[in-house]
Phi, psi and omega in degrees: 000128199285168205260355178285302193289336165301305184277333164302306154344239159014298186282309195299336189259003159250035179233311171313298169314305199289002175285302213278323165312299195281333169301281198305352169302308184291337180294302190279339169263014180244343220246322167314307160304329202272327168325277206304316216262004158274326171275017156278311157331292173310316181303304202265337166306332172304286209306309170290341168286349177275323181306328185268323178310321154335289192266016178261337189294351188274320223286298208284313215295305193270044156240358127332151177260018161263318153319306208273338176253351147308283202308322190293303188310305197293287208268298175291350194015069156274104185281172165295192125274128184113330182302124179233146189268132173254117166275119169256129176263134179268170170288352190263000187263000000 
C-alpha cells in the first residue's frame, strides 16, 4: 500500500473513533443528568407524598367532634358550656 494511501487510511478511522468517542461521551453525560434529575425527582415525589398523608391524617382528625371542637376553640375562640374564659391583659395597656 503506497504510504498517501496509508495514511488516508488512518486519518478516516481515527477521525472516525473520534466521532463514535465524543457521541458516546455525550451520551454518558446525558444519561448521568437524567440520572441526578430523576433522584431528584423521586425526592420531591417522597415529599409531597408524606404532605398529602399529613393531610388526610388532618383531614380524618377534623370530622371528629374532637377535631371539630379543637378547630371552633383555636380559630373561632369558642368555649364550651360551663367553661370560663380568663382575659389576661398586659399592664402597658
Amino acid at each position: 500500500m503506497p504510504p498517501l494511501r496509508r495514511i488516508l487510511v488512518w486519518t478516516v478511522l481515527i477521525l472516525f473513533l473520534a466521532i463514535i468517542f465524543t457521541y458516546y461521551a455525550f451520551e454518558i453525560n446525558n444519561i448521568f443528568r437524567l440520572t441526578e434529575a430523576k433522584a431528584e425527582r423521586e425526592a420531591m415525589l417522597e415529599e409531597k407524598r408524606q404532605l398529602v398523608e399529613s393531610y388526610k391524617d388532618k383531614v380524618e382528625f377534623y370530622k371528629t367532634k374532637e377535631g371539630i371542637e379543637h378547630l371552633a376553640r383555636e380559630q373561632y375562640n369558642l368555649v364550651a358550656p360551663g367553661e370560663r374564659v380568663i382575659l389576661l391583659v398586659s399592664p402597658d395597656e
